[in-house]
N, C-alpha and C positions, 0 to 999 in steps of 0.2 A: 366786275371787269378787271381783268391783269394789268397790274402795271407794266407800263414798259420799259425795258432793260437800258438803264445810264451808264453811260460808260465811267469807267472808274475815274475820278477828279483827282490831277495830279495837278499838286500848287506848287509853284517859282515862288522864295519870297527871297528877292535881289538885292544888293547893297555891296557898299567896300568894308562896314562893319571895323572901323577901328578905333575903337574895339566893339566888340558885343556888350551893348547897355542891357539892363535889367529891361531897359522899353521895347528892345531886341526883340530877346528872351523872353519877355510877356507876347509878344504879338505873334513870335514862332509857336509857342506851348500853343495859342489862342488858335492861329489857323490851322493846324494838325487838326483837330478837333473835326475840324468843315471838311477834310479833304482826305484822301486812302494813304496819301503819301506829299510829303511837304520836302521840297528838295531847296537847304537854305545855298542860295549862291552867291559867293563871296567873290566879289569883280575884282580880279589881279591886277586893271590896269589902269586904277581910277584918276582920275588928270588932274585930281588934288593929294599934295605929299600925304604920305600916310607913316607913320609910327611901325608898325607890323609889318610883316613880310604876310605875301597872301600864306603860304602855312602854320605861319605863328597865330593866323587868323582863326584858320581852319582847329587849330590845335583847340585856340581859347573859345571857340562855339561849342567845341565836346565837352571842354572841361564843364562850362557854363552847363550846357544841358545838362550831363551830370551830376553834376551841383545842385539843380533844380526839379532832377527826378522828372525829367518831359518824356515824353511822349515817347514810343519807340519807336513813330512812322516817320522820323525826323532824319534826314541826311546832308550831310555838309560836303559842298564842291565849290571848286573853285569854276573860272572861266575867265577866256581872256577877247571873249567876244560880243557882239550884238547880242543883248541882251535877248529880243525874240529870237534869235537862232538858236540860241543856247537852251532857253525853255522848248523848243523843239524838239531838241536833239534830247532832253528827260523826258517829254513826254508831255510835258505841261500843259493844260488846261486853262489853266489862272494863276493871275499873277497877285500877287500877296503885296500889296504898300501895309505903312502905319502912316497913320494920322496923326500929329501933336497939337499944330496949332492953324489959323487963318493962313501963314504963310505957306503951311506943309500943304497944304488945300490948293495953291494956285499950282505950285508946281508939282503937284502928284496929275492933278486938270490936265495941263499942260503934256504931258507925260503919258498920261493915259491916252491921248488921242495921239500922239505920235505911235503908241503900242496898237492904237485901233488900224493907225493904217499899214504901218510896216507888219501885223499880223490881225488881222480881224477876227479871226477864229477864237485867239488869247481872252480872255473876260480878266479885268481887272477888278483884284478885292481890293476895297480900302476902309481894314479895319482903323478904329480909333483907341488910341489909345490908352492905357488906363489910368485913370486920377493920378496916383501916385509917381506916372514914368511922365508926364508931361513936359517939363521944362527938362530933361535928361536929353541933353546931346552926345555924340563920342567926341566934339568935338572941343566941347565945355568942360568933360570930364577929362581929358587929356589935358588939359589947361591947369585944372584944381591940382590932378596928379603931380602935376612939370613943376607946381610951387610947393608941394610937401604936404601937399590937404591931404587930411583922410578921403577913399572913393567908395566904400562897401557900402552905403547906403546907392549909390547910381550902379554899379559893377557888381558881376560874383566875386568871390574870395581870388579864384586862380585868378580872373584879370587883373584886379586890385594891385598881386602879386605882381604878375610880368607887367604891370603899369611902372609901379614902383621900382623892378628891376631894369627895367630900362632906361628910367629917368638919372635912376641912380648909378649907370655906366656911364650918359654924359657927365658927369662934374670929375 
């Protein structure tokens, strides 16, 4: 008996990404894999200050991928709207979270059922993690950067870099 024809799985995987972590960057590489095309969206208008400009974002996801040799089906945009609108307007299918820990769990829960009703059709993925990127925030990492710590073990090299360069205009 034939199988029946699916339609091609286009994944959203959402965030303000500032910056893009190696746990990013593993979890992008990770859902390409699952999907025809992975469209990473970088939210321009996130309601916590951010470090980057949404294009210095977009710049440091290329570099990263890059860097890391991903995937080819990967593409970086921005938006400055409702997250399910904007998975509609690429095409999306599924929405891409990561996992780190018990707390990423209540509010992705949380989240997912808001996405279930503002779009039902959406299927939320929630990959986990990998060992290595677990306690990796951008928000922890921006921190260690801002005090002079090495970051190339959490960050790729180019972030590392415009972490560094940035920190190093304030003073």
């Amino acid at each position: 008996m034939a199988q029946p024809a699916h339609p091609a799985v286009i994944g959203m995987y959402p965030g303000s990404f500032d910056p893009p972590t190696l746990g990013h960057i593993d979890i992008a590489c990770r859902a390409a894999r699952l999907v025809e095309r992975l469209v990473v969206a970088v939210y321009a208008r996130p309601a916590k200050n951010v470090l980057f400009t949404p294009d210095e974002r977009v710049g440091l996801w290329q570099a990263s991928l890059a860097a890391q040799g991903a995937p080819a089906n990967i593409e970086i945009r921005t938006y400055d709207e409702l997250t399910t609108n904007f998975a509609h307007s690429v095409g999306a299918t599924a929405l891409i979270r990561g996992l780190r820990t018990v707390n990423d769990f209540e509010t992705e829960f949380q989240q997912a059922h808001m996405y279930r009703r503002l779009a039902p059709e959406l299927e939320v993925v929630l990959l986990v993690t990998d060992l290595p990127h677990l306690f990796i925030s951008a928000s922890l990492v921006k921190e260690v950067a801002r005090l002079g710590a090495p970051v190339d073990t959490f960050v790729t090299e180019p972030v590392a870099r415009a972490l560094h360069a940035k920190f190093a205009a304030e003073t």
